[in-house]
C-alpha positions in Angstrom: 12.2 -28.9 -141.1 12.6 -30.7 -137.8 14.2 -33.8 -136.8 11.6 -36.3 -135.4 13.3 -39.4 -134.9 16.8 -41.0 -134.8 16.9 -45.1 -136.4 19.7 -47.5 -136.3 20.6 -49.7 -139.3 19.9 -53.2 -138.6 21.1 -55.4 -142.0 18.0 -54.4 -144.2 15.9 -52.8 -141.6 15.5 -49.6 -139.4 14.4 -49.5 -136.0 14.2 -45.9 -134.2 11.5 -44.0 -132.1 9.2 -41.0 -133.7 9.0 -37.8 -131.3 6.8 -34.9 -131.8 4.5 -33.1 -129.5 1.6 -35.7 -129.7 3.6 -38.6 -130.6 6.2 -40.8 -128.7 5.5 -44.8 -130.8 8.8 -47.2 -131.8 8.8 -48.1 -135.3 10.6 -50.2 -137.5 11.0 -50.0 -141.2 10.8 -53.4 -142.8 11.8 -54.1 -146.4 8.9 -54.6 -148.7 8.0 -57.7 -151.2 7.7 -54.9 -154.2 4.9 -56.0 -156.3 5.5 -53.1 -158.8 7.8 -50.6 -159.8 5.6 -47.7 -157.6 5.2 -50.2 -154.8 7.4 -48.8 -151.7 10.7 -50.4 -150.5 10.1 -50.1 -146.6 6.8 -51.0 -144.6 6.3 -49.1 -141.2 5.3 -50.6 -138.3 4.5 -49.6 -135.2 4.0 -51.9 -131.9 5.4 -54.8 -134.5 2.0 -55.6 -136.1 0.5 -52.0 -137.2 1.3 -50.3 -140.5 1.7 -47.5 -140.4 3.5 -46.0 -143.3 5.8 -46.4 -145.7 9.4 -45.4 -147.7 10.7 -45.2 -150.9 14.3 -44.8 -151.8 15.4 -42.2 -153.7 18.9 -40.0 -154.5 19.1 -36.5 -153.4 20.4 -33.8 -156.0 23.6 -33.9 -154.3 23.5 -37.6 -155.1 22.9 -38.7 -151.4 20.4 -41.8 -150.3 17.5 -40.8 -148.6 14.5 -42.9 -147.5 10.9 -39.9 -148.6 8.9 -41.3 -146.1 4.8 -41.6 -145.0 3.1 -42.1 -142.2 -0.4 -41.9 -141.8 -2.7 -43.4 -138.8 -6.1 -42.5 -137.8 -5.0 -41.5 -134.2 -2.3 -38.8 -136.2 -3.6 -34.8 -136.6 -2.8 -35.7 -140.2 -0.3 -37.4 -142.9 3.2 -36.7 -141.4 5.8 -36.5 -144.5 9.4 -37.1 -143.6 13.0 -37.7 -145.0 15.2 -40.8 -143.5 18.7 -39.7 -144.2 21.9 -40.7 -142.5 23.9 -38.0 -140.3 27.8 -37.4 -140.4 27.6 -40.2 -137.1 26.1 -43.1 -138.8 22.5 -42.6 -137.5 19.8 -42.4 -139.2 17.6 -39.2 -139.0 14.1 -38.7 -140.1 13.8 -35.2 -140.9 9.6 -33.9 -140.6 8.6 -31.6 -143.6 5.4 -29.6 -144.1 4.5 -31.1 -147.9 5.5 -34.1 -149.8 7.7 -31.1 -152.1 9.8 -30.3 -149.1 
């Protein structure tokens, strides 16, 4: 796994910048009006109009908050599957995986 991005906690919301070899875009995660129990809990937007992605909570097996991120965008080599989780200094990093299982 690689580390893509590094956010900042801002009350509800994330703000950070994804990094990888074809991508360099500022994104913010905004919470989410959930409509239904599956519906996700962030929003992702990029340029502060453009979804693209979103983030559920969940709890690690070591009982840790994580954010299993999704972003997807037709200008992206594919789906890019990720893990928000907050580092030992407060930040927030979002951790790239191959699969959705990662």
């Amino acid at each position: 796994m690689a580390h893509i991005g590094t956010f900042t906690a801002q009350g509800n919301s994330f703000t950070g910048t994804v990094r990888t070899l074809t991508l360099n875009v500022k994104v913010k995660f905004v919470p989410n009006d959930k409509e239904s129990e599956n519906a996700p809990d962030y929003r992702i937007q990029a340029g502060g109009n453009y979804e693209i992605g979103a983030a559920w909570k969940k709890v690690s097996k070591a009982e840790r908050p994580y954010l299993s991120v999704t972003l997807d965008d037709p200008s992206f080599p594919g789906t890019i599957y990720a893990r928000l989780v907050e580092g030992e200094d407060g930040a927030h990093n979002l951790i790239w995986s191959r699969s959705k299982n990662d």
